[in-house]
N, C-alpha and C positions, 0 to 999 in steps of 0.2 A: 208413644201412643199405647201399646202394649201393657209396659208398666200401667199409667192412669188406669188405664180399663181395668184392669185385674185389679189395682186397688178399690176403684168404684164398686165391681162386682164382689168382691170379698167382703167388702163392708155390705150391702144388700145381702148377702146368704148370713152375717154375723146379726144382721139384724132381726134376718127372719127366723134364727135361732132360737134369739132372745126375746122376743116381741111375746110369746106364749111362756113363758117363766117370768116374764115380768109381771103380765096377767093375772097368773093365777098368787104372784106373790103381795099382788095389792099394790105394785108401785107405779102401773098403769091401769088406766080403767077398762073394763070389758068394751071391744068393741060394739058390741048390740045393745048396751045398755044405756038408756037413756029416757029412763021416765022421771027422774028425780031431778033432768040436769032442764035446764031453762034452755027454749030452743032459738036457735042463730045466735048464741050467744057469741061476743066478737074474743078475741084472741086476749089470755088473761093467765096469771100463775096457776087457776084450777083448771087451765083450758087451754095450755099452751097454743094451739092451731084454732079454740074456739069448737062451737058445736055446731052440727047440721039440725037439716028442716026437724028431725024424732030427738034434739037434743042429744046425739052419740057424741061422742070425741073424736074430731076429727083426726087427731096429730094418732091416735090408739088407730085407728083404724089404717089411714095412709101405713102406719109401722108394720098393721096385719097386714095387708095388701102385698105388701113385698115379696110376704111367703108365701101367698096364694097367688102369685104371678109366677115366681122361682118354680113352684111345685107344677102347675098347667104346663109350662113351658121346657120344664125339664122331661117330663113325661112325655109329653109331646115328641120332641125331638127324638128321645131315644126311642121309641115306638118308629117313629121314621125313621132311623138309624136301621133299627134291625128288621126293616122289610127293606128299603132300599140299598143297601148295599148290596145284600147277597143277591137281589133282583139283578142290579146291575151288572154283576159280577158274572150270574149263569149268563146271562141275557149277549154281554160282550166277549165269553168265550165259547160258546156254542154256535153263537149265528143263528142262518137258517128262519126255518117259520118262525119257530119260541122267538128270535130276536126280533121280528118284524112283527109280530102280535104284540110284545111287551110294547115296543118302541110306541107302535100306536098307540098303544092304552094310555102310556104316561106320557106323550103331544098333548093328548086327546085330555085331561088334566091339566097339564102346565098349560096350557093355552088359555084355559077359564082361567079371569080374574082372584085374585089370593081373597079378599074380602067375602067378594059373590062367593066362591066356592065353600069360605067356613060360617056362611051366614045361612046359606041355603040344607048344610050338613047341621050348622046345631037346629036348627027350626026344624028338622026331621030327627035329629037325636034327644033333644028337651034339651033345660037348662042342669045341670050338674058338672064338678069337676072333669069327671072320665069324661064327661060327652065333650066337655070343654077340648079337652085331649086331644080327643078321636076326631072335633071336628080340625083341627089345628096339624095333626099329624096327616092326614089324607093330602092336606096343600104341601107337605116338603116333601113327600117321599118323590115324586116324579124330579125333584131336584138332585137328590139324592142320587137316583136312579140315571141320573144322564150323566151326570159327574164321573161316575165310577165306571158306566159302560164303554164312555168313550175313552176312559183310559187303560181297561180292560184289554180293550180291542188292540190297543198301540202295545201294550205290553205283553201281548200272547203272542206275538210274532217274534222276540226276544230270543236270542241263541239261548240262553238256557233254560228256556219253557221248552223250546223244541228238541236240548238234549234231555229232558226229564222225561217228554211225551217218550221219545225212541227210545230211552231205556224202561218202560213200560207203566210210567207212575201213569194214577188214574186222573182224571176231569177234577175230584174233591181232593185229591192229594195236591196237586197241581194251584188250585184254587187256592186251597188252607194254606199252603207252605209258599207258594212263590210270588203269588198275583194278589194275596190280601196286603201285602207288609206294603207292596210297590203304589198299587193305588187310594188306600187309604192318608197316602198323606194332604189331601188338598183337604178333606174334610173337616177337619178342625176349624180350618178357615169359613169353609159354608156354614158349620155348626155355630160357630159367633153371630155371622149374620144373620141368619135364619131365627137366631134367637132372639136379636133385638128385630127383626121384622113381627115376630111371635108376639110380643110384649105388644105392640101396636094394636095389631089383631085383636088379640085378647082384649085389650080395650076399646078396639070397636065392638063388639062384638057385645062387652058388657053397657055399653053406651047405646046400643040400639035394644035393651031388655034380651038379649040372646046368650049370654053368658052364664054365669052364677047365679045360685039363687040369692036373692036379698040378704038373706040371714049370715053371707059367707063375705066378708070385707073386702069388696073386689075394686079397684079404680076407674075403670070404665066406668060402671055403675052408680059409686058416685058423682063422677061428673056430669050423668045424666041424671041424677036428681038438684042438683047445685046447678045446673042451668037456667031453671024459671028463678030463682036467686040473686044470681050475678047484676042482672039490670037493675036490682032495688039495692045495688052497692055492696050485698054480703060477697065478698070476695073471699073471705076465708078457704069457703064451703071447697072451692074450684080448685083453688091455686096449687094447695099443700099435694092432692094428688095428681095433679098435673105433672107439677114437677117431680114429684116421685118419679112418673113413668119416664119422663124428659130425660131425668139421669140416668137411670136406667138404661133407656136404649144408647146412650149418648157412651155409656161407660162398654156394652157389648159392642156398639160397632168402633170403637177406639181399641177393642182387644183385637175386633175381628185383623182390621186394616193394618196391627201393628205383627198380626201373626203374619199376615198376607206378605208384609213386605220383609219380616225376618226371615220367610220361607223362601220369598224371589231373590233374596241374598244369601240363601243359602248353599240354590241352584244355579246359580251366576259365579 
């Protein structure tokens, strides 16, 4: 399962490589452009996927999309990466209030809805890529955050975090050198999934007008323009990015489950 998904996923980042050099080389057509092209046109050699309701290229744009889903979603994450861990990390070897203040803060998060919460954060941030980001990275970090505190917590009680404490290393040396190496490894694993949970989002998000601006080829987006569509039989409009996303998460949660289970054999 591993294998598949890293191949799925490799080809999506080769794609969204290539997708703006193919553009600008004339061998696809611009995704925004579409005043010369005939609109809903069905699937043809000038139109491989056909055109949407403004006459764009569908198959040109599904291609763009890849890399404006890669690009939100990578961002995203790592922004949640580099507040939740080290949250985690102080949070499960300090205790005390800091750990009972955090803990609620990020319940008090994970408990709101993944959807609600980045529908009600981009509707307060507008529609742009960073907001995109920002609203999408605020839903993982509490995930983040409970992952690494709880194994934080189990791994500072460790005979040699406590010969380290008693020959006098500090709380940040302790942390950097001993306690980052031991519980960062389950994360790799949540970072898969979280990614293709991300890709979902993202397209809700663009599918309820709360994502990206129009102008920026997003899949959501179109498939909430290709919906009054679909019932007069243009299926083109819908399909090409649907399935995009389809494989997409389909390729990250086949990486995630195939890390999950080479890492529970690794530990075994």
């Amino acid at each position: 399962m591993a294998r598949w998904g890293l191949v799925v996923v490799l080809a999506y980042a080769l794609v969204a490589l290539l997708t703006p050099l193919l553009v600008q080389a004339g061998m696809l057509p611009d995704p925004n452009a579409g005043l010369e092209n005939p609109i809903y046109a069905g699937p043809s050699l000038a139109h491989w996927c056909g055109t949407d309701r403004l006459g764009r290229d569908v198959c040109s744009r599904t291609l763009a999309g890849s890399g404006v889903a890669l690009q939100v979603v990578l961002l995203a994450l790592v922004v949640a990466l580099t507040i939740g861990v080290p949250l985690g990390m102080v949070s499960g070897y300090l205790g005390g209030p800091i750990d009972r203040l955090l803990v609620l803060l990020m319940d008090t998060l994970y408990t709101l809805p993944v959807l609600l919460l980045s529908v009600v954060l981009a509707f307060l941030l507008g529609r742009g890529l960073p907001n995109a980001a920002a609203a999408l990275c605020v839903v993982y970090v509490p995930q983040y955050f409970r992952v690494v505190r709880n194994q934080t917590a189990q791994v500072k009680a460790e005979l040699y975090v406590e010969a380290a404490r008693s020959l006098g290393a500090g709380p940040l040396w302790i942390l950097r050198h001993y306690l980052l190496r031991n519980v960062i490894t389950s994360v790799p694993v949540l970072l898969t999934l979280n990614a293709a949970d991300a890709v979902l989002v993202l397209g809700g998000l663009g599918f309820l007008g709360l994502g990206l601006p129009e102008s920026i080829p997003e899949w959501g987006g179109d498939l909430q323009q290709a919906l009054t569509a679909v019932p007069t039989g243009i299926w083109w409009t819908a399909l090409y990015p649907g399935l995009a996303m389809f494989l997409l998460v389909l390729g990250l949660s086949f990486l995630g489950e195939g890390l999950e289970s080479w890492l529970s054999g690794e530990a075994t």
